[in-house]
N, C-alpha and C positions, 0 to 999 in steps of 0.2 A: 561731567560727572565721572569719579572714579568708578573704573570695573570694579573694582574689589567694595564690598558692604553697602553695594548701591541697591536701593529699595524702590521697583517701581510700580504703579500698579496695574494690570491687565485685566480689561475689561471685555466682555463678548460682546460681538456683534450684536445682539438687541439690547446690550446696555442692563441686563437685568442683572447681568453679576460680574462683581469684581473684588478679586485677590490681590493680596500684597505680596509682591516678587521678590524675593531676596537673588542676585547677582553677587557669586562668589566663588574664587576657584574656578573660574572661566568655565561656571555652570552657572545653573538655577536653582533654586529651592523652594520646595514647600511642605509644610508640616502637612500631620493629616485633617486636619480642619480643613484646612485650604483645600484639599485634593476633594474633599466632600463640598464644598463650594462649588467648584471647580466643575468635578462631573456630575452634582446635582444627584449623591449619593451617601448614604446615610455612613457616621464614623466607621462601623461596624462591617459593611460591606466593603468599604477602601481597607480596614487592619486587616479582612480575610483576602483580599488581592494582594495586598502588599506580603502577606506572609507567604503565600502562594510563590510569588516571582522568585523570594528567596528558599524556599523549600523544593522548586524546581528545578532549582539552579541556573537559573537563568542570568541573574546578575550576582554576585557577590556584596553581601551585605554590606562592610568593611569598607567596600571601595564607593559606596554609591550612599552611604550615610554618615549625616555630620551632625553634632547636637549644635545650636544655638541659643544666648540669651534671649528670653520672651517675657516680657512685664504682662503678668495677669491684672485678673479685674482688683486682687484684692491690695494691688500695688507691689506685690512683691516680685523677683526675679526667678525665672524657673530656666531649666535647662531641656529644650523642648527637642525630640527628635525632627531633622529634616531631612527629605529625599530627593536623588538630582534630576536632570530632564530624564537621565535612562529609565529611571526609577516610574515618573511622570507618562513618558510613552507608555511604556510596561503595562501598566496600568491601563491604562487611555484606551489601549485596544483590547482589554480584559470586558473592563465594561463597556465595549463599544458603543464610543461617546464622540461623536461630533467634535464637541467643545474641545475634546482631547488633541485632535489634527489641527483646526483652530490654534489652539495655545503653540501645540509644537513649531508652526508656523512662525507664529510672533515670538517665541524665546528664541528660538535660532534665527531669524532677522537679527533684532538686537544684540544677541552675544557677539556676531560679526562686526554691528558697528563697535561692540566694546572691544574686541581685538585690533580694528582699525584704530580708534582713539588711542588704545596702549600701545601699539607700533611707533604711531607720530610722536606721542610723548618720552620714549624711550628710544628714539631713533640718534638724537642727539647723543645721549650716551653713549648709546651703542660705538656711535663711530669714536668717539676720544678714545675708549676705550679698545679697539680693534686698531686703532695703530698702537695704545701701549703695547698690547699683544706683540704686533709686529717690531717693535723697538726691543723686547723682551725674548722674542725668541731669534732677533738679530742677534744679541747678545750671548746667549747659551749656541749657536753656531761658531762666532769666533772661538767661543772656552773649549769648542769640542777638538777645533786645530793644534792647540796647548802641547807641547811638547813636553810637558807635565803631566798631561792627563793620561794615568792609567788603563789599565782594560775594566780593572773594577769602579775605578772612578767613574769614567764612561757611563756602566750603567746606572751608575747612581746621578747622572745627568740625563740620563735615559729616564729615570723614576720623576728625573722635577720635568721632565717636558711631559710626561703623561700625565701629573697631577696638575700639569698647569691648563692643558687642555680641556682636563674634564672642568675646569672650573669655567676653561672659556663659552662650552657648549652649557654649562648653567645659565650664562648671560645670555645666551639664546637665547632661553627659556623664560628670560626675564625674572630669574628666580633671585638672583644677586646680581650688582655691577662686577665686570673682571676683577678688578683692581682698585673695586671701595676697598678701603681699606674695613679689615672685620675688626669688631668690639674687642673679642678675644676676650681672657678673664682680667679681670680689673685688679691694679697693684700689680707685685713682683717687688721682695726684696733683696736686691745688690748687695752682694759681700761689701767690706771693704778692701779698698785697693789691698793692706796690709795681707789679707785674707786671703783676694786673687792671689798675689803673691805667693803667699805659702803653699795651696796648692802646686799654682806649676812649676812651684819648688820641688812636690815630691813626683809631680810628671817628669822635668828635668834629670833627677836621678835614678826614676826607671828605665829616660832612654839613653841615658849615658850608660847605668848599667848595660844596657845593648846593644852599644854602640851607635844608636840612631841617633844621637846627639852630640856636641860637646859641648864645652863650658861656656860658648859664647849664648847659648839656646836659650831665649827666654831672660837676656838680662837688659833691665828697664833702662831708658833713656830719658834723662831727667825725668820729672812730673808727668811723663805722658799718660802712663795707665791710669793716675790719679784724675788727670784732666777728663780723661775719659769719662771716667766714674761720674766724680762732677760732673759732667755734661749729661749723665743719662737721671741724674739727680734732680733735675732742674726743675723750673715750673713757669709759666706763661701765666700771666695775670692770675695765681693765686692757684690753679690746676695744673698735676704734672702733666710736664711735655712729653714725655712717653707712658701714659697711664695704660697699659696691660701688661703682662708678663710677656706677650709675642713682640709687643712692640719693642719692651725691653732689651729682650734676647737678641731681632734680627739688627738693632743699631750697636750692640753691644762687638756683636762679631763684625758688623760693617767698619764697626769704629777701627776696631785692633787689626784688622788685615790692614785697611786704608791708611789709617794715620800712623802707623808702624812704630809704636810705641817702643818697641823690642831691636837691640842690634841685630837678633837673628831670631828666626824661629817663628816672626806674626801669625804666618797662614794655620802653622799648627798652634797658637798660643790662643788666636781669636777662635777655632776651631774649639776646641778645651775648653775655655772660659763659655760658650754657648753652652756649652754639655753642662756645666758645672751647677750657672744659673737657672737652666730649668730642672735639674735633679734639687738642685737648693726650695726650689719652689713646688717640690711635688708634681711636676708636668713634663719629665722626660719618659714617660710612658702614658699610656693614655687606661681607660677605664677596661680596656679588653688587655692589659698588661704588652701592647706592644710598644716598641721604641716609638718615640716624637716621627725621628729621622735614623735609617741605620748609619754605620760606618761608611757605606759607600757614598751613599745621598749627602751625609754632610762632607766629605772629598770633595765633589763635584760641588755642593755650592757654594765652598770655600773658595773654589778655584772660579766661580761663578762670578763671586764677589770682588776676586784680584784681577780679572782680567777686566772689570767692568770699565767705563768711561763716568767719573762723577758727575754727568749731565745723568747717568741713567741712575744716581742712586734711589729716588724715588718710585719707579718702577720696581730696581731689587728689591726695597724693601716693603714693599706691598704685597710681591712676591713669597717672600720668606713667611710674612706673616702667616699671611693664605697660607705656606703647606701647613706650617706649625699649627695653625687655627682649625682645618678642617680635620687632620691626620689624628689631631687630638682630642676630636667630637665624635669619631668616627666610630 
């Protein structure tokens, strides 16, 4: 049985009464009908204990209640309050009730076995995924030796190892895989090549204005940028093969470093073209108006990207996804 929307029912030792348990959120639940089953106490006396616990502050309302769907008698769907074992104890010893110590007993029994069973079941996971980790942050160790990489670059290599961490200790938590890859927003539309082109046409004569470039910067080699394009254009039996705008984005830049479409200038060209595509799409900032990624963060995983081994591209790009995915929910 899944921990999660698992319904079991507990009954007391003389068998006279039994509640239906809702298992979820590595808690319990019951409405207050149930609570009045439960301790053999009328609705009215459990809504003055329950308001009591949160008017003492004892628990935090917020934290300790969830609503869920409940089909009445009259067939319809209601959104019914429920409260968790804290909530349950809280109570239990209000109305010093027996039955209360009773239940606590058997809901923490089985919440252990549910934690057992969700271990084993995700244990597999876990581990594929704790050596991508390790393959990944092999990888951001070579990029840090680079004799390329800056002081600011640095810390913007310093920003993807922290944000890659925090995701690893979500997979602790069993709250995501490391490295599923995430949904992210669905579509993303690609300029055409013609269009890439003209942009880093006018980036080209900003940094030649500044000397950071010259005329070799950014000029295509046959069809490659095209090919590119194409390539991120595609589709797999009738669905596109990169259907979100993250996933878009991190093949877009993987493609232009990797396949070096450009006589000079990839790392900065694929770098630009990222920037370009999510400003195109409304997603180089996110809903609290901060960047996707700053200046320093995209150095570093540009540099991320070129230093990588093409056995590791699908790690990078799980990688990439994930910052752009979370940083831009955040």
């Amino acid at each position: 049985m899944d921990k999660q929307n698992a319904i079991e029912i507990y009954q007391t030792e003389d068998g006279q009464t039994q509640v239906d348990v809702r298992f979820e959120q590595d808690t319990v639940w019951l409405n207050r009908q149930q609570f009045a089953q439960l301790f053999d106490r009328d609705i009215k006396t459990i809504g003055k204990h329950i308001n009591n616990v949160f008017k003492e502050g004892e628990l935090q309302k917020k934290a300790v209640v969830a609503k869920f769907a409940k089909t009445a008698a009259d067939g319809k769907m209601y959104q019914v309050e429920h409260y968790n074992l804290d909530v349950i104890i809280s109570v239990g010893y209000r109305v010093k009730s027996q039955q209360g110590t009773q239940f606590r007993i058997w809901a923490t029994k089985r919440l252990k076995e549910y934690l057992i069973q969700g271990y084993s079941l995700h244990q597999k996971r876990f581990e594929q995924n704790a050596k991508a980790l390790q393959q990944a942050l092999k990888l951001i160790e070579k990029t840090a030796q680079s004799d390329e990489l800056t002081l600011d670059a640095g810390r913007g290599l310093t920003e993807i190892i922290s944000r890659y961490t925090q995701t690893f200790l979500w997979l602790q938590r069993y709250d995501e895989g490391l490295l599923e890859e995430p949904k992210g927003q669905a579509g993303g539309i690609l300029p055409s090549p013609e269009e890439a082109m003209q942009s880093l046409r006018i980036l080209k004569a900003d940094l030649m204005a500044r000397q950071e470039a010259t005329d070799l910067f950014a000029n295509p080699r046959a069809e490659g940028l095209a090919g590119i394009f194409g390539n991120l254009e595609q589709s797999v039996f009738g669905a596109p093969a990169y259907p979100s705008i993250e996933s878009k984005a991190a093949h877009l830049l993987y493609f232009v470093v990797k396949n070096h479409p450009f006589s000079d200038g990839n790392k900065r060209s694929g770098a630009f073209l990222l920037v370009d595509f999510l400003n195109r799409n409304g997603r180089l900032f996110n809903a609290q108006g901060e960047a996707v990624i700053n200046d320093t963060g995209l150095a570093a995983l540009t540099l991320l990207v070129a230093e990588s081994d093409p056995k590791q591209k699908e790690t990078l790009i799980r990688l990439i996804i994930h910052m752009l995915t979370n940083k831009t929910e955040a």
